[in-house]
N, C-alpha and C positions, 0 to 999 in steps of 0.2 A: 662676708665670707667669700675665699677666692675660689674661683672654678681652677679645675688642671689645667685648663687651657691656657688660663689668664695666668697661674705659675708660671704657666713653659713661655710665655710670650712676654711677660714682666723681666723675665731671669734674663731671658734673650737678650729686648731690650736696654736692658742693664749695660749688660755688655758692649753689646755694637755702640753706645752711646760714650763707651769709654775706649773705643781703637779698636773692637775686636771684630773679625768678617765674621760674621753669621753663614754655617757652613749646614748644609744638606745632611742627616743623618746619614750615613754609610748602612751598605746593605748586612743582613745579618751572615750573608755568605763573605769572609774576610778576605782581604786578602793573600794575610798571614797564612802558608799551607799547612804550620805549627795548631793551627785549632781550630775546630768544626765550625762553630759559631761568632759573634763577635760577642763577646763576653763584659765587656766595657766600653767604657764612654774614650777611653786614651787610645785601642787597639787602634783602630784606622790612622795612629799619629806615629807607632810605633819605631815604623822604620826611620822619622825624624828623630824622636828620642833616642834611638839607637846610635845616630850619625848615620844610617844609608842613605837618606834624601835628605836633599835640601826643603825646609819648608819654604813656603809660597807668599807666606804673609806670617808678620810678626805675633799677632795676636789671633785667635781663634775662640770662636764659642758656639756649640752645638746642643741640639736634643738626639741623643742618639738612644735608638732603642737597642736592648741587648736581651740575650737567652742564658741562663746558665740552669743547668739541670742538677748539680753536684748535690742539692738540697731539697730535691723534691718530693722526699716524703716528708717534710715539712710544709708542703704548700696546704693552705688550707687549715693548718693546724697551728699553725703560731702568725700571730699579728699580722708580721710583712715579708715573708716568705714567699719568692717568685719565683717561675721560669722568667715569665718577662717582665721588665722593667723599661722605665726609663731613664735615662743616667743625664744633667743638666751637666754641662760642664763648660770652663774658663780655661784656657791652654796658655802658654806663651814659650815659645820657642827664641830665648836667649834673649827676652827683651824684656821685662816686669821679673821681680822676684819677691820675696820673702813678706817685706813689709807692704808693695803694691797690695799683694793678693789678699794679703788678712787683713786689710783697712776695707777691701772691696767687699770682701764675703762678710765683715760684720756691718757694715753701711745695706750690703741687701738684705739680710736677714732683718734687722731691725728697724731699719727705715723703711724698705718697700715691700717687705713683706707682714711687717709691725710687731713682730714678735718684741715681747719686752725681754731687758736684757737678763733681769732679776731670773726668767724663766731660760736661760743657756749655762753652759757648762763648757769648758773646753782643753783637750789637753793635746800635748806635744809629745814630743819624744823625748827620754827622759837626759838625754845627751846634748838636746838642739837649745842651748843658751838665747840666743839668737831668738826664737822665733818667744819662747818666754817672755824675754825684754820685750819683745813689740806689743803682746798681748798686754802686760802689765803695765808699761809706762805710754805706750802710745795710744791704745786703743781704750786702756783704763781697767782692764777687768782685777777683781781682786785677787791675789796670789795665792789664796786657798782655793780660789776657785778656778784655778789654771791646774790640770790634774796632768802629775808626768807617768809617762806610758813608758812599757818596755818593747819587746820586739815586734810586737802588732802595728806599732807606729812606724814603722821603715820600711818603704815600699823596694823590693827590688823588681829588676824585670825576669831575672833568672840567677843561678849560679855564679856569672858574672856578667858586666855590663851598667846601663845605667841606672843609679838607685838615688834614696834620701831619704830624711824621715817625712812623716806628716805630723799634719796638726787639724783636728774632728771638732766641730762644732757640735755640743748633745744638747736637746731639748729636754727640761725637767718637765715631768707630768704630775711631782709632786712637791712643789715648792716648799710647800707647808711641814715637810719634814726637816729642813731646813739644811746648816752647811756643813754638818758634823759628821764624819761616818759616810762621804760621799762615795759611793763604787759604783761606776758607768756601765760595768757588766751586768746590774739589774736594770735588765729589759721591760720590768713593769714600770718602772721609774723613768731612766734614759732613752731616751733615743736620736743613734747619730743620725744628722740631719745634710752635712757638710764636711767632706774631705777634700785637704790641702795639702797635694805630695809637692816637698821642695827639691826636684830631682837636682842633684850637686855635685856628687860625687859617681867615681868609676869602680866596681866593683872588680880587682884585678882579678886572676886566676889564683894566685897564694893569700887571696882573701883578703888582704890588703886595700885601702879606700887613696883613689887620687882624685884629685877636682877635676871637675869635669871644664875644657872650654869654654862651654854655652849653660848658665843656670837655668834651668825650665822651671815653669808650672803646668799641673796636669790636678784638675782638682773633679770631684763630682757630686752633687746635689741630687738625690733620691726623687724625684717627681713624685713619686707613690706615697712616700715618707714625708715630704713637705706636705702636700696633698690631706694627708691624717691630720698634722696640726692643726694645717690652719681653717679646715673644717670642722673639725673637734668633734672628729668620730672614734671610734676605740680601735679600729684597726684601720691596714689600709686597703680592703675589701670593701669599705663598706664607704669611701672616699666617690665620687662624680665619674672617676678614671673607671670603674671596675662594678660596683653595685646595678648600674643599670642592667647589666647581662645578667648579675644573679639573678635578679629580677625577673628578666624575660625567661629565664631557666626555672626558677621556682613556680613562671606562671605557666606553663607548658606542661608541670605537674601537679597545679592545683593547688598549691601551698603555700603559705606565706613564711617565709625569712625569717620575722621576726618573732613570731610564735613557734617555728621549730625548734625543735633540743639541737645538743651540739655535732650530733655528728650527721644530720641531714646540714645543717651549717659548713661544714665542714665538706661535703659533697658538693655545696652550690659554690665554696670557693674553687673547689680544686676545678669546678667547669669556668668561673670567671677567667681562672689566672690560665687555666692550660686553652682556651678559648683563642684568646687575645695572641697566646704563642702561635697555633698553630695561622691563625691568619695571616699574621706576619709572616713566618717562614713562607708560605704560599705565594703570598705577592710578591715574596725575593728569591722565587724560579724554585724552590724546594718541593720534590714531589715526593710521598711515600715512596716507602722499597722495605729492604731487612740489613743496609747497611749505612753505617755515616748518618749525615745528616736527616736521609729519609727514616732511617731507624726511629730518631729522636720524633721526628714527624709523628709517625704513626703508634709509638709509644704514645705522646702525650694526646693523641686523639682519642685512641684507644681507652684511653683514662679516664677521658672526656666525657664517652658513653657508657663504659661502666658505669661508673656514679651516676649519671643519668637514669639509669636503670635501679640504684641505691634507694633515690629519692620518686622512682613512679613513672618516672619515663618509660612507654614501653614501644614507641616508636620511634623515627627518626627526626631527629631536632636539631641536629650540631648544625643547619644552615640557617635556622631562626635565629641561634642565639649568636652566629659569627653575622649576620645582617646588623645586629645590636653594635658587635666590635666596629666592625666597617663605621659606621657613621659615629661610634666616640672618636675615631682614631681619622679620620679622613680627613679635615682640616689640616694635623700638624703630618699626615702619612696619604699623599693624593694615591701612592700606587696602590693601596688598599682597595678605592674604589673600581679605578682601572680596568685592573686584574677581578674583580667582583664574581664576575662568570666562572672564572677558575678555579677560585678559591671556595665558590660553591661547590662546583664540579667533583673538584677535589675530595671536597670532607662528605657529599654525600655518597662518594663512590666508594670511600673507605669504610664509612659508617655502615652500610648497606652491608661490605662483605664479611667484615667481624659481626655485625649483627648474625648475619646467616650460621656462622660455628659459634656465637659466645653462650647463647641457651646449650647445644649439648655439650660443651665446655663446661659451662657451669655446672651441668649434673654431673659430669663425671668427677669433675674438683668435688662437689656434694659429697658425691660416695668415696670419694676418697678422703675427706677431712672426717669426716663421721666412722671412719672403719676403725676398728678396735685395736689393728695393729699402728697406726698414726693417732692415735687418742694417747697409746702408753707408750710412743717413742718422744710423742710430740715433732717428729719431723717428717717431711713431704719426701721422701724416697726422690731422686733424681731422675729416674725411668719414668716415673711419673710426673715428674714435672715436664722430662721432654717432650713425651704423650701428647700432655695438654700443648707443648707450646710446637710440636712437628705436626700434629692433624688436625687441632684448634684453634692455633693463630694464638695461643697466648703469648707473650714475652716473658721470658723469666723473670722478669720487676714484678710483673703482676700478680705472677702466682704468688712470690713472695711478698707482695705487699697483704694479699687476701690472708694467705696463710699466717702475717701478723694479725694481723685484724683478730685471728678467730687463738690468738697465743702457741702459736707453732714456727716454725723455722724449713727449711727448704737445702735438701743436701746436695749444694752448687754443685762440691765437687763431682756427686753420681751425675749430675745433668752434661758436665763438660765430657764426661767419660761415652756418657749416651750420644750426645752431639759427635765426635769422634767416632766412636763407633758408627753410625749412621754414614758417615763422612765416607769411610774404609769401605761399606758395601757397597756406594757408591764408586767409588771407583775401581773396585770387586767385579761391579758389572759389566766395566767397559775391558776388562780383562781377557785377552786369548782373540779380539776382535781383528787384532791389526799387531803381527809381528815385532813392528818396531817397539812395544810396549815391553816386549821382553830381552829385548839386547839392552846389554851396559854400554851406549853407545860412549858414556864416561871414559872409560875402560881403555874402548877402543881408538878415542882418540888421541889416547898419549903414545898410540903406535903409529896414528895415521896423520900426515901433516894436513892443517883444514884446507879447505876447501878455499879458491882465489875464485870471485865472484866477478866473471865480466859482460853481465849481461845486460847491462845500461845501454852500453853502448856496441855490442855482437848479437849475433842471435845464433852466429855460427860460431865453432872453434874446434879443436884438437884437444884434447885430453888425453889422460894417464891413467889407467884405469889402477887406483891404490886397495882396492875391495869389492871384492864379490861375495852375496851373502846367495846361501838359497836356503829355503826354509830355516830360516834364522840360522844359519850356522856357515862358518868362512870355508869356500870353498879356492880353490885354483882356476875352476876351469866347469861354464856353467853351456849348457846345450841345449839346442832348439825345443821348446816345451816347456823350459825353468821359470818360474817365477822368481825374480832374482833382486838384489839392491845390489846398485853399485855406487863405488866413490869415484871422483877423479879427483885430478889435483886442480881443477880449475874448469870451469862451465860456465855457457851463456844459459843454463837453466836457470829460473830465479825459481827460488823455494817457498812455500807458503809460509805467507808471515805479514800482518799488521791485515788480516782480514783478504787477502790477495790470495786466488790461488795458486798451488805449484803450476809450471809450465805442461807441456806435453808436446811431445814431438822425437826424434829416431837418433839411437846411435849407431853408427856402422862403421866396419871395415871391408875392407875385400866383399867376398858374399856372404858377410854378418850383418844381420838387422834387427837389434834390438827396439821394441816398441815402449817409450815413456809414458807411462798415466799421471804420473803423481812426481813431485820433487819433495820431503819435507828435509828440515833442517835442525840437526842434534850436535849440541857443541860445534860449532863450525865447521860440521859437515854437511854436504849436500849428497841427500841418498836420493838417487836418482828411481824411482821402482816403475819396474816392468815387465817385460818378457821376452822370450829370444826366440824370435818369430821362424829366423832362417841359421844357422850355420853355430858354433861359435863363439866363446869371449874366453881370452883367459887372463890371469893380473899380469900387469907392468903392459899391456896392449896399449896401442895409441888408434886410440876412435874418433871417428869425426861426430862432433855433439849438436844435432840441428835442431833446434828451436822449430816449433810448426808456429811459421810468420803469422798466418791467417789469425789463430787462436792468439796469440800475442796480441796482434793490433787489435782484438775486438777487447779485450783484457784491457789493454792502455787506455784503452776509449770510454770504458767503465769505469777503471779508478780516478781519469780526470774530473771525471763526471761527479763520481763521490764528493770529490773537494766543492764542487761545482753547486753542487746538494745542500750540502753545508753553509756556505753562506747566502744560498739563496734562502736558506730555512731560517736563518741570525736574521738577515734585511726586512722578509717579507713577515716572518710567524713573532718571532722573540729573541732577541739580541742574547739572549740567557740558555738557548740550546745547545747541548756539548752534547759530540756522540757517544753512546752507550753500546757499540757493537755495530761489526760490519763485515760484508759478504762479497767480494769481485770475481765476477768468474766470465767466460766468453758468452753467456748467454744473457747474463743481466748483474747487476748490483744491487745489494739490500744494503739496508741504510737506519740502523736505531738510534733513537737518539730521546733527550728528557723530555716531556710535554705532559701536560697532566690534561688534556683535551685531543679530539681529533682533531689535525684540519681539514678545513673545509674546502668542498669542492671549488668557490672562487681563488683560496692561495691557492690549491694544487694549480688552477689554468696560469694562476699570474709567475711563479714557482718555473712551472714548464716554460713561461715564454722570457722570464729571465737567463734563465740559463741557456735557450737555445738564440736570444740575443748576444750575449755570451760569446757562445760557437760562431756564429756571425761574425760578429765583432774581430776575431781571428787574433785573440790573445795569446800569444810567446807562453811556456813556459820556458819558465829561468830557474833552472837546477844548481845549487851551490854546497857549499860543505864548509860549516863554519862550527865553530865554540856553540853549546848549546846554550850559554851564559846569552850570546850574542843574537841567539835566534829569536831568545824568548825575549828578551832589550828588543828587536824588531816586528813586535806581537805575533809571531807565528802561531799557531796552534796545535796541538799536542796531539795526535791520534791516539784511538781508545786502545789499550792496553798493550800498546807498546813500550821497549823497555830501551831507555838511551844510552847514549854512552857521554864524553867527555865533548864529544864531533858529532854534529848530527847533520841528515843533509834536508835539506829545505824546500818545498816544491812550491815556488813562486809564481801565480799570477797574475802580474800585479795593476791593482787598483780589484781584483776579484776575491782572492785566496791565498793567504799563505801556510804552508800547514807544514809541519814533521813528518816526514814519512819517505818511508825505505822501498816503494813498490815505481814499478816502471809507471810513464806516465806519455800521453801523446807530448810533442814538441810546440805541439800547436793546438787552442782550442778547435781551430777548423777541422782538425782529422778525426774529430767527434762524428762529424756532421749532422748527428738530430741526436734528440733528446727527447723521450717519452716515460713519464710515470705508469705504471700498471695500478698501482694497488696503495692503500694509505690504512693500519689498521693497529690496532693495541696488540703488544705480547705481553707487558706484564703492568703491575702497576707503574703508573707513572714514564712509561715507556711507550715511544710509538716505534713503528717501523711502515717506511718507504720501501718500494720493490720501483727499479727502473731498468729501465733499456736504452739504448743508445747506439746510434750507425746503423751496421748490415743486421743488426738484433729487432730494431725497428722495425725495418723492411717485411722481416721473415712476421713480426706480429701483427702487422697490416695487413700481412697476407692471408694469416687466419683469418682476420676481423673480415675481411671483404668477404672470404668463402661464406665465413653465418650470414652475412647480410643478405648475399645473394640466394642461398640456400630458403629464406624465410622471405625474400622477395619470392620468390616461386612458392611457396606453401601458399601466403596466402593471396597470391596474387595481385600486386602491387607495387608499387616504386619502393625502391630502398629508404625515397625521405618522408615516405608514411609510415615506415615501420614504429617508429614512437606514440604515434596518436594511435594506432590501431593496437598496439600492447596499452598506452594507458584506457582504452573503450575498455578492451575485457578487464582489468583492474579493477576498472569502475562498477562495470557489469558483477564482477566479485563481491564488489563492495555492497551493490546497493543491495544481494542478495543477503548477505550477511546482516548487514543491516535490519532489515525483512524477516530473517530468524531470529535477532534480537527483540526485534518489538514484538513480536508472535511471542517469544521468550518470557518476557516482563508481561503482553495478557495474561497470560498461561499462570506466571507467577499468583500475579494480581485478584486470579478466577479463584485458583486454589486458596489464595490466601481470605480472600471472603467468607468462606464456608468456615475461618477458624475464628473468628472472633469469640462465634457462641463457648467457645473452650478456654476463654480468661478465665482465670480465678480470680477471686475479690479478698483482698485482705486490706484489712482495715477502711483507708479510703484509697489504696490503687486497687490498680487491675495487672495482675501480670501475666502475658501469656507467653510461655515455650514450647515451640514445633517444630515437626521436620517437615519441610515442602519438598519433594523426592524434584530430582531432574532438571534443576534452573539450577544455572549462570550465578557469580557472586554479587553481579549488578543487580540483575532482576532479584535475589533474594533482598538486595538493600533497599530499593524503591517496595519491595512489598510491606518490610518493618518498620519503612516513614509511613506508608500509607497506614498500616497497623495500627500504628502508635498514636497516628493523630489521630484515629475516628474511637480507639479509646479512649483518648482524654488523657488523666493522670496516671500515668501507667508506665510498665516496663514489659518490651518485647524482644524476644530473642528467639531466632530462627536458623536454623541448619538447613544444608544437602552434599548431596553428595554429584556435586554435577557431573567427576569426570571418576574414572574406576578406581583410583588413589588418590584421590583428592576430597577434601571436605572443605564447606565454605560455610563461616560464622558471621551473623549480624546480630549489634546489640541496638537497641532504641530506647533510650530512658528518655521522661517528660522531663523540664523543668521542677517540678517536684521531688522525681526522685533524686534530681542532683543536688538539691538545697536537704535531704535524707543522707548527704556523705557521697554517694553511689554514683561511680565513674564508668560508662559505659566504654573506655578504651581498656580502662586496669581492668574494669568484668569479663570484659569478651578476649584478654590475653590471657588472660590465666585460665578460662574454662579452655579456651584452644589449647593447651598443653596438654589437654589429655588424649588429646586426638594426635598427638608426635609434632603440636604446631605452636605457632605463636601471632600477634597481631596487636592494635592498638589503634586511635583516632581521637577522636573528640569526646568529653564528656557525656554528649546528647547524642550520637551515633556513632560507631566504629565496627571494624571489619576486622575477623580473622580468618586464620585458615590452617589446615592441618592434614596429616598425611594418610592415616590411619581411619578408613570410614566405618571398621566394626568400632570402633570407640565413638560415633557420634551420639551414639543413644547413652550412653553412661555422660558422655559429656553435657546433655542437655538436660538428663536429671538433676547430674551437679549442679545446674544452673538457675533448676527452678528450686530446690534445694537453700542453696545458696541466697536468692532473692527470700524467699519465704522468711531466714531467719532474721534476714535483715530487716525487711518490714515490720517484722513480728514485736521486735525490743520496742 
């Protein structure tokens, strides 16, 4: 029997030993900006299939992993149903075709893989002569046994472009029915093993077929599917690739696999297959979120512990059974182990905070599936599915997948209408805040000619005053005390935009002195807003427009810095970091960006002494204005949420940064002059944010930092370079107090818990005893129920209190006896903690919960001797 590993390195093998470069699986992030994921084993070839590149080498052969989610309420429920897979494939880019590839793919199948021939099936397209003849007279196969296919067998790439038929090698799994009456669509019977697209032709636009140039092959061999054969298991779950996780999943809830019925089966796949997806995604930069790719992330996580919870799980596990993935998958996938830290990181940070809303999630779904008016609709109201998924974190898949489960349906369209709605109070709220929300600046600009931007390179100029607003409304002629927006026909203001803020600084004529706060920019205008301090303005005026230099240059010196940011973050953290939002203003620069981790104090030092190397170094910016075709041909990178046009210009540092972006910039790294981080912290998931400072911004925060130094040198009398040792004494001194109460804590516990023994009950051959210890800690109640439990013997002990004024704290201690009795002391002590508003979970032999509600602890620990009694009792 072959292992997966030995398939994927056999198939490899195969190949490179016939001309083809053995290629590095491509990451699941694509290229292609057409689709989330890579979905196949051909996408990374596409653009050569296409004709956009040239390939590199004539023959190719990969293990490429892929996600596709299109069928995922199937996972777990039919055979070989996945998010992820792995796709074997043979390519040839205008070198090998038709007869090469089908002599190749039945030579591996049958010779190095050993399938007998008697046990395949194969068929074509029912048009392709050609590929018939080869099967039949050169390879041998019998011509009832060559099945022709219709439109399933013609691969195109789209609409139009390059296409061909195939040709599918299927494995019989029932020989013995023999050749009569053969249909490859019974999936009990067949299964395809081997696809052969013969890409040949051109797909024109009036539908029309012309031959293509260069004939390609693009073929793919199921890993997963081979896998089930040739170990001769009944599905592909239960194959070397995937069973091992069930496994550690099923043994995290105490159960065995193969004595469960089908639908705890059914749960331990859907954590194998969505397991294995979300590591993956992980170690190829993908972090949760509620859009794109992170969507899909934290959908199929989410899924992950559901079902967890299906089968008994009632703690957090999604890192035990991804340590399982890592090591099936780390030989042919090194970045798995790599990234290991993150990928923990990751899934237990997600786990953790759907855990936290999925209990009362789930009771409200409860009372909502159970209620009388969705029992005789049989549908989930919309409002109420948003409910669930706007204050509980569910995704709409889920409600609808639960509400299948239990035979009801989910009415999308109320959910979208709710979503919407939601959306509209939303920006309801930010209404009446800021004038410009309510002008049809639209309106106004097919009266007002835009706005000529020349603040690159002026800071001063003359303008035409083409509008005046005061209180939203177009006036002629605005006077000392106005809040006002004006237009000109031309300004060295730069407007806020690509995360930069508006300028600020004076327009004047004669003894008119308008003051600028703010520049934004609507339809290619520049509203300049402020107030008219002294005199005067009326339209068609000519004003002198001055930029405050000061604020600029510290401006400039921030957003070089940003760019500066950015690839010290790619160099030093993760080559995979794009920014996620950004902040330049004269006082500092904020900086978000992907990471599913903090960093750490050593990058931020190594971070700051890169970039202010950098500054040193005394690198040019080179500002250009080219094709964005061209820019992005010269790797530039893309700022977060800006929007391009046909020309974009380019802010070059070169050998540093190249980046897209529309904001002023110093001419020179040196007019930075320093570079300091503040602050390094999470805003949302999967999101960090930087805070920095840079130049005369520096200055001014050193100069605080010295006043506290100084300040706290004088408190407590001492050097400024003792102030760390004499803050961490008292720490320590903290600590060891604390400490000190802990262990007085657990006596305390330990004294009270002695006096309860004599109060075990004795049923049959245990002992079980439940109490409440008033005023300890959830520690010391746990060291009192091991102690408990061991000077009982065979017994079961469970202890409450109430340590803090809304808090309860639960320990369960069952012997080895009671565990070979069925009785799980993590499922016991999470279910009695629900009555107390809580939840919890742990080990068999000891586990911890807690809960909210401390007048519920006395109900809850009746339940629980209650509960033990009947179960001893049977």
């Amino acid at each position: 029997m072959l292992t997966g590993a030995e398939i994927r390195s056999k198939f490899l093998k195969f190949y490179e030993e016939r001309g083809h470069k053995v290629l590095p699986s491509a990451s699941l992030v694509p290229e292609d900006p057409t689709v989330l994921l890579t979905i196949a084993g051909m996408l990374p070839f596409k653009p050569i299939f296409l004709g956009l590149k040239e390939a590199e080498v004539p023959r190719a052969t990969t293990s490429q992993k892929c996600i596709r989610t299109n069928d995922i309420e199937n996972v777990g429920i039919t055979k070989r149903h996945h998010t992820f897979f792995e796709m074997l494939g043979n390519f040839s880019f205008g070198d090998y075709f038709k007869k090469q590839a089908i002599a190749w793919g039945w030579e591996l199948v049958t010779q190095v893989f050993g399938i007998p021939p008697e046990r395949l099936i194969v068929s074509v397209f029912h048009e392709d002569e050609d590929a018939f003849a080869i099967w039949r007279d050169d390879i041998g196969i019998p011509a009832h046994r060559i099945q022709r296919m219709g439109e399933d067998n013609f691969w195109a790439s789209g609409v139009t472009g390059p296409c061909g038929p195939c040709s599918e090698i299927y494995y019989d799994f029932k020989p013995e029915l023999g050749d009569k009456h053969i249909d490859l669509e019974d999936d009990d019977r067949f299964l395809e093993v081997y696809n052969l697209v013969f890409m040949e032709l051109n797909r024109n636009s009036d539908g029309s077929f012309t031959p293509l140039k260069k004939q390609n092959i693009d073929t793919g061999l199921g890993l997963e599917r081979m896998a089930q054969v040739l170990q001769g298991v009944p599905n592909n779950y239960e194959t070397d690739l995937i069973f091992p996780i069930l496994k550690t999943a099923a043994d995290i809830a105490g159960i065995d696999y193969h004595q469960s019925d089908e639908k705890t089966k059914t749960s331990l796949k859907v954590i194998g297959d969505h397991v294995r997806s979300v590591v993956h995604m992980i170690a190829d930069g993908i972090t949760a979120s509620n859009v794109g790719r992170g969507y899909i992330l934290r959908r199929l996580l989410r899924r992950v512990v559901r079902h967890g919870r299906l089968i008994g799980i009632s703690g957090e596990f999604t890192t035990v059974v991804a340590e399982m993935a890592i090591a099936l998958s780390e030989q042919a996938y090194p970045n798995v182990r790599e990234r290991e830290a993150i990928i923990k990181s990751e899934l237990s940070k997600e786990e953790n905070r759907f855990l936290q809303t999925l209990e009362r999630g789930e009771k409200l779904l409860a009372e909502i599936l159970t209620s009388p008016e969705i029992q005789d609709s049989k549908v989930i109201k919309g409002t109420d599915a948003f409910t669930l998924y706007d204050t509980y974190g569910f995704p709409l898949e889920l409600t609808q997948e639960i509400a299948e489960e239990e035979g009801l349906s989910v009415d999308e369209e109320g959910f979208k209408v709710a979503m919407q709605e939601q959306q509209e109070r939303s920006k309801d709220a930010h209404i009446d805040i800021d004038l410009l929300t309510q002008i049809n600046w639209s309106e106004i600009a097919k009266q007002v000619p835009k706005t000529e931007f020349i603040g690159y390179t002026h800071t001063y100029a003359e303008g035409i005053v083409k509008l005046i607003l005061v209180n939203g409304q177009v006036v002629d002629t605005a006077v000392a005390g106005d809040r006002i927006r004006i237009i000109l026909d031309q300004t060295p203001f730069y407007a806020e935009s690509g995360g930069q803020v508006g300028d600020k600084g004076y327009l004047s004529l004669s003894d008119t002195i308008i003051r600028i706060d703010d520049v934004q920019k609507e339809s290619d205008l520049f509203i300049h807003i402020g107030q008219v301090e002294r005199g005067e303005i009326t339209l068609n005026s000519v004003v002198n427009a001055q930029v405050a230099k000061s604020d600029r240059r510290r401006i400039q010196a921030h957003h070089t810095s940003t760019h500066l940011l950015q690839a010290a973050l790619k160099k030093i953290v993760d080559p995979n970091i794009a920014q996620a939002g950004s902040l330049v203003t004269s006082d500092r620069l904020r900086f978000d960006f992907n990471l599913s981790r903090a960093v750490t104090t050593a990058e931020i030092r190594e971070i700051e002494n890169l970039i202010n190397t950098w500054i040193l170094e005394a690198h040019p910016s080179e500002i250009t204005v080219m094709p964005i075709a061209e820019a992005k041909a010269k790797g530039a990178v893309a700022m977060f949420g800006e929007k391009y046009g046909a020309e974009v210009r380019v802010i070059d540092i070169p050998n540093v940064s190249m980046e897209l972006c529309g904001g002023t910039h110093v001419a020179n790294t040196s007019e930075i002059g320093i570079f300091k981080i503040i602050s390094e912290s999470g805003v949302a998931s999967g999101i960090r944010r930087i805070e920095a400072i840079a130049g005369q911004a520096v200055v001014e925060y050193l100069n605080i930092r010295d006043g506290i130094v100084k300040e706290l040198s004088d408190r407590f009398k001492i050097k400024p370079e003792e102030i760390s040792d004499r803050v961490t004494n008292l720490q320590n001194e903290l600590k060891n107090s604390q400490k000190q109460t802990e262990i007085l804590q657990r006596e305390l516990a330990l004294l009270k818990s002695e006096n309860l023994i004599t109060q075990a009950e004795v049923i049959g051959d245990f002992k079980v005893l439940v109490a409440e210890i008033k005023g300890i800690d959830a520690e010391s109640l746990k060291v009192a129920a091991e102690r408990l439990q061991a000077k009982l013997g065979n017994s079961a002990v469970v202890l409450g209190s109430v340590p803090e004024p809304d808090k309860v704290s639960l320990v369960a201690a069952f012997s080895p006896e009671m565990i070979k009795r069925g009785l799980n002391a993590g499922k016991f002590i999470g279910a009695i903690a629900k009555i107390t508003g809580g939840g919890g979970g742990g080990r068999p032999n000891l586990a911890q919960a807690g809960g909210k509600e401390p007048s519920k602890l006395s109900e809850a620990l009746s339940k629980a001797k209650s509960e033990l009694r009947n179960s001893l009792d049977k």
